[in-house]
C-alpha positions as CSV (number, residue, x, y, z in Angstrom):
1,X,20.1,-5.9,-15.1
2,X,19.3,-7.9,-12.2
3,X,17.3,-6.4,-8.9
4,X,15.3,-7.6,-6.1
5,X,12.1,-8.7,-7.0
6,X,9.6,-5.8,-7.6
7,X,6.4,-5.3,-4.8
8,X,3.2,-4.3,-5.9
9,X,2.0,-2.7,-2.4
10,X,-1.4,-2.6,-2.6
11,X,-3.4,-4.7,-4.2
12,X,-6.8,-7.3,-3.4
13,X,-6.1,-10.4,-4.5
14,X,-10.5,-11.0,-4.3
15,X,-10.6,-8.8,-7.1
16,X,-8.0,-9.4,-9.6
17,X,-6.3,-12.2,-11.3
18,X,-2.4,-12.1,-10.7
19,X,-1.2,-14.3,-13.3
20,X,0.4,-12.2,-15.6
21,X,2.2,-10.5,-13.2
22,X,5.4,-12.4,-13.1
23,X,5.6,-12.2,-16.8
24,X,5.9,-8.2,-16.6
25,X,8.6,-8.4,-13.0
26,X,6.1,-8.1,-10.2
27,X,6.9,-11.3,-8.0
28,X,5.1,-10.2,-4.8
29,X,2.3,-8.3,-3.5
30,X,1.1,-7.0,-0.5
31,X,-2.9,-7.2,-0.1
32,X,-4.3,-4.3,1.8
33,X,-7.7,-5.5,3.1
34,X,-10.2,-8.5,2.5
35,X,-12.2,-10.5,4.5
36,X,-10.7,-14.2,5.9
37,X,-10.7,-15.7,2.8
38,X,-7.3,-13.8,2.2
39,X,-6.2,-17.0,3.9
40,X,-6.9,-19.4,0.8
41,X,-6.6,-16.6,-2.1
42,X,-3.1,-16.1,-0.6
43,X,-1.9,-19.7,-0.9
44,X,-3.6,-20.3,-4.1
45,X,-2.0,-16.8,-6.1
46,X,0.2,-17.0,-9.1
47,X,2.8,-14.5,-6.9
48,X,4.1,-14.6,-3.4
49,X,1.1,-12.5,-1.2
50,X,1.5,-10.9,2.0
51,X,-2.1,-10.0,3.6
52,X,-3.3,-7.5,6.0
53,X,-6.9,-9.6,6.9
54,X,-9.4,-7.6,7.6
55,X,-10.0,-4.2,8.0
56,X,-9.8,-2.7,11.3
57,X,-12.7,0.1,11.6
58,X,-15.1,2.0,13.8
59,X,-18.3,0.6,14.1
60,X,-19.7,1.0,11.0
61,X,-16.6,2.4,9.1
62,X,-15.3,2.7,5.7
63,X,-15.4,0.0,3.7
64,X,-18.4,-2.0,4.9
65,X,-20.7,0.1,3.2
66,X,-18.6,0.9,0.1
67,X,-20.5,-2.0,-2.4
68,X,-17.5,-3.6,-3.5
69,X,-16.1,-4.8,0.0
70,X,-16.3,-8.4,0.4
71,X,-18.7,-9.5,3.3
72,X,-17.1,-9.4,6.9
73,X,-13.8,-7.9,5.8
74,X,-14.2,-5.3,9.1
75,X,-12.9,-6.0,12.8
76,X,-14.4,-3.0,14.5
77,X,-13.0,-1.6,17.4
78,X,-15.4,0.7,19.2
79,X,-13.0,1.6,22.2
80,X,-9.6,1.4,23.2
81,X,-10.1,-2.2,25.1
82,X,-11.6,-4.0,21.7
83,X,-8.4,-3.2,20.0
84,X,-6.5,-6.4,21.4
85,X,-9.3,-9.1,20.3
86,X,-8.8,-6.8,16.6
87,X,-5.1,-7.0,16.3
88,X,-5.3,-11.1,18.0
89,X,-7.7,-11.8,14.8
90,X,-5.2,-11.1,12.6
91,X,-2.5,-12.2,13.8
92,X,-4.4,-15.7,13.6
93,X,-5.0,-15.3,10.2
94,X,-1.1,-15.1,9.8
95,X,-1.3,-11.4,8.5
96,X,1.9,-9.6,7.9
97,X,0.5,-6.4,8.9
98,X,-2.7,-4.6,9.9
99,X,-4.5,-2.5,7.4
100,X,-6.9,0.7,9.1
101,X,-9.5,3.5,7.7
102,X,-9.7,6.9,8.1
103,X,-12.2,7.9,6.6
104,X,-14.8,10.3,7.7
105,X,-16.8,11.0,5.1
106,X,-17.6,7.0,4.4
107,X,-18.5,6.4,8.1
108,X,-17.2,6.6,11.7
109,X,-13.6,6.3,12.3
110,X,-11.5,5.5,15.0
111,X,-10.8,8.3,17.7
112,X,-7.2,8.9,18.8
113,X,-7.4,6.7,22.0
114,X,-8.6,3.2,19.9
115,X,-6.1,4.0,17.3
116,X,-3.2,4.5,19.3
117,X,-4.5,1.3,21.2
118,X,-4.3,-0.4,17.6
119,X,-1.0,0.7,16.8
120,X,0.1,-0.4,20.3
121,X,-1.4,-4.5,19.9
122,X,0.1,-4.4,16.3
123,X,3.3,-3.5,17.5
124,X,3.5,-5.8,20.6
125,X,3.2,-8.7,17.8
126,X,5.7,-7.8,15.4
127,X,2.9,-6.1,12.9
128,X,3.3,-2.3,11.0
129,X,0.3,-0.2,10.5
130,X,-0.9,1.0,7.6
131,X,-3.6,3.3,7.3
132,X,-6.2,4.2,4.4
133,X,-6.6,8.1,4.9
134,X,-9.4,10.2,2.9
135,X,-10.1,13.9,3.5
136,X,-9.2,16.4,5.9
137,X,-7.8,15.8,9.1
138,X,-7.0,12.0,8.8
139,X,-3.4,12.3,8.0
140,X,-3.1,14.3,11.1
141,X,-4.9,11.3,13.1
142,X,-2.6,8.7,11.4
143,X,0.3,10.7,12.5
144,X,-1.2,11.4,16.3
145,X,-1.9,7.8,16.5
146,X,1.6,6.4,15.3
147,X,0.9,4.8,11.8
148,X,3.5,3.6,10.1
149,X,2.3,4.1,6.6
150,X,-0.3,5.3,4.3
151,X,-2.0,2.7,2.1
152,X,-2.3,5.7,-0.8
153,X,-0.5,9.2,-1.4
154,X,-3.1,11.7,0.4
155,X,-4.8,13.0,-2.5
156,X,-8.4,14.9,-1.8
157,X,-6.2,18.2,-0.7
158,X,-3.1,19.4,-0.9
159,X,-1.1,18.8,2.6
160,X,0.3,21.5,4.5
161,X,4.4,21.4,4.5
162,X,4.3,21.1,8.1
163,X,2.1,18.0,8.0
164,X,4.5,16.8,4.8
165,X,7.8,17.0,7.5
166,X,5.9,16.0,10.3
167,X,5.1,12.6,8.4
168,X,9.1,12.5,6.9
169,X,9.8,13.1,10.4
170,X,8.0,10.2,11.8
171,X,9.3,7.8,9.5
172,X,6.0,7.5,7.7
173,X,6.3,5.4,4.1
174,X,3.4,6.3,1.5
175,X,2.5,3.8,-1.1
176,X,1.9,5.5,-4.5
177,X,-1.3,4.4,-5.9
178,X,-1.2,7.3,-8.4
179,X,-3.1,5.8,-11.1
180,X,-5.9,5.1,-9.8
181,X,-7.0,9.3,-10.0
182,X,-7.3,8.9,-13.9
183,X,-6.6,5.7,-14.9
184,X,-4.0,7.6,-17.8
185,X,-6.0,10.5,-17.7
186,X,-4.6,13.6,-15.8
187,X,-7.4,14.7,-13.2
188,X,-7.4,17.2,-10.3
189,X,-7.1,14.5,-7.3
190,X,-4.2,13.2,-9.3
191,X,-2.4,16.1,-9.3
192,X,-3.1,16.8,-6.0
193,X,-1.7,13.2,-5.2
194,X,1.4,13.9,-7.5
195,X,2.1,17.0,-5.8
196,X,2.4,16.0,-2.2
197,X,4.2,13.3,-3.1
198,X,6.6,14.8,-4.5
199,X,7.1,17.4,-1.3
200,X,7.0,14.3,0.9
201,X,9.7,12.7,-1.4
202,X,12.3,15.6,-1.9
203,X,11.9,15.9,1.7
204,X,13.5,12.0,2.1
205,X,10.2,10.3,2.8
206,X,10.5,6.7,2.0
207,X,8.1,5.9,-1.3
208,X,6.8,2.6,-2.0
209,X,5.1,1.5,-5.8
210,X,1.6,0.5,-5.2
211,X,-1.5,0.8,-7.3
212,X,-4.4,-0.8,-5.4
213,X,-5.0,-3.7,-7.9
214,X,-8.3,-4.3,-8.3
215,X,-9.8,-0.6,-8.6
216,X,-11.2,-0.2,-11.7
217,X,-9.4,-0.4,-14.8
218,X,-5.7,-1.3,-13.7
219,X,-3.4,-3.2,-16.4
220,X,-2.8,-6.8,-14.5
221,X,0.7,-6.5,-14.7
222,X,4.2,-3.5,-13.9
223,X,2.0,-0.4,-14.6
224,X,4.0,1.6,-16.4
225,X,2.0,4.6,-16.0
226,X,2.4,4.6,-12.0
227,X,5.9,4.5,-12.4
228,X,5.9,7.4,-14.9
229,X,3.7,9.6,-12.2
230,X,6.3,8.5,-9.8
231,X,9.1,10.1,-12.2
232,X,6.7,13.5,-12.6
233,X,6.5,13.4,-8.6
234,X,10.0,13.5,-8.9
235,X,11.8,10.7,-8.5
236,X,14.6,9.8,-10.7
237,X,15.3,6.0,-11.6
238,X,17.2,4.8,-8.6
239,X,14.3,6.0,-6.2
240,X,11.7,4.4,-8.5
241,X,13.9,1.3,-8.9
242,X,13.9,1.7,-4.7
243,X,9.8,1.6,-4.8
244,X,9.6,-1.1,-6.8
245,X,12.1,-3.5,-4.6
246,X,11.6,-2.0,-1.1
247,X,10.5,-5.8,0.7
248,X,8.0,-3.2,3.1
249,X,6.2,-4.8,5.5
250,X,9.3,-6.8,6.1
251,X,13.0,-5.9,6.7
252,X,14.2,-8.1,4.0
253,X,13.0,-11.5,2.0
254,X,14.9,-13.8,0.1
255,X,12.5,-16.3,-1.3
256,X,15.0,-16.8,-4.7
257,X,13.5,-14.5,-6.5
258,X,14.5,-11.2,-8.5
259,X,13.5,-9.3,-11.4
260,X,15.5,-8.9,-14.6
261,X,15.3,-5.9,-16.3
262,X,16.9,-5.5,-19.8
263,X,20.0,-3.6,-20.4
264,X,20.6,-1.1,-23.4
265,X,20.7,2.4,-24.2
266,X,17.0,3.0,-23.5
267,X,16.1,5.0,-20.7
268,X,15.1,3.1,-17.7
269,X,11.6,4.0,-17.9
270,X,11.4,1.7,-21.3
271,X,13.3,-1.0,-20.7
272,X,11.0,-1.3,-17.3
273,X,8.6,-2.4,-20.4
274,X,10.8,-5.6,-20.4
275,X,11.0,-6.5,-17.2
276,X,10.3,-10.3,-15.9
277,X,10.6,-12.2,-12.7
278,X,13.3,-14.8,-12.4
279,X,14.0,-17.7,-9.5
280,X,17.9,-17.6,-9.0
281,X,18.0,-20.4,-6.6
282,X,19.6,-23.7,-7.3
């Protein structure tokens, strides 16, 4: 069975090595936040690599103090009017979209005004939001400010309905990054994670496979056991097939390249064990 290539839609190319990927029918990636360097790692990668840049923070913000955040990886924007000189930075860099943090307990974040200021630039220039969101009350501010997508299934508490339908609502896509709760263990933020993705799924939110490459101990390759917690959120083969090809941050690609997945009488979920980009074009 031939599809469109599959997306891994988070990742950080500084920290991982993406050579293997191709072999198990990951052709592109989407890096969610590095410093300017992203530039060069981009070129240079074994898979095609959209970037987001830089992160774009509150003074101070989430991840410049995290320890494993490359050096000058933030564009802060302290008020509403610094959001245009953020937004122009990476749009110079050629980013595909721009990548923000809420995050409150790592450091400041943005208040509603600066975001919706962000949102606004990014826009302007052709660019979707996307928005890493930790803890209480920073959906909500994604959702006030007019983020287009959530870098990781909210997973520190479980969401309210409301907030569920409000984000369905909006249009909102959530990339996965299930894994990375347990690494194949079953843990309390995982579940947490499973669960409100799978309200924000049977609702008809639009789900994307990501894993956030490069935090902690990931397989380098299809991880087969995001795409099973994407099957105990709920979703049956064609909507995981639909995470894994959705071309998110853009409206389609065609670079010549798809993954084959074999056929037989194996359920999908094993024969995704198989799987392997190919280049169709002549």
């Amino acid at each position: 069975m031939r599809s469109p290539v599959f997306v891994d839609h988070h990742v950080h190319v500084g920290l991982v090595d993406l050579t293997g990927l191709a072999d198990s029918g990951i052709g592109r990636v989407v890096d969610l936040g590095w410093n300017d360097d992203v530039v060069a790692l981009a070129a240079s990668a074994a898979v095609a690599t959209s970037y987001a840049g830089r992160f774009v923070a509150a003074p101070g913000g989430y991840p410049r103090a995290s320890g494993w955040a490359p050096p000058r990886c933030t564009s802060e924007v302290a008020e509403p009017r610094a959001a245009a000189a953020a937004v122009a930075h990476q749009v110079a860099l050629g980013a595909a979209l721009v990548k923000t943090t809420l995050n409150r307990d790592a450091g400041a974040v943005l208040d509603l005004s600066s975001l919706r200021e962000v949102v606004g630039e990014a826009t302007a220039a052709g660019l979707p939001v996307v928005a890493h969101c930790e803890g209480p009350g920073m959906v909500e501010l994604a959702l006030a400010g007019g983020v287009g997508a959530l870098a990781h299934t909210p997973w520190t508490h479980r969401l309210d309905d409301e907030v569920v339908a409000e984000a369905v609502a909006a249009g909102q896509v959530w990339i996965s990054t299930l894994d990375i709760h347990g690494y194949g263990a079953a843990t309390p933020d995982q579940q947490r994670a499973v669960d409100n993705l799978a309200r924000f799924a049977a609702a008809g939110g639009r789900v994307l496979y990501g894993t956030d490459l490069g935090n902690g101990p990931l397989p380098e390759a299809l991880n087969l056991r995001e795409t099973g917690l994407l099957s105990e959120a709920g979703l049956d083969d064609d909507a995981v097939l639909a995470a894994l090809t959705d071309p998110w941050p853009f409206t389609s690609v065609d670079d010549g390249l798809q993954t084959d997945v074999p056929d037989g009488p194996e359920p999908f979920a094993d024969r995704l064990a198989g799987a392997h980009v190919i280049r169709t074009e002549a």
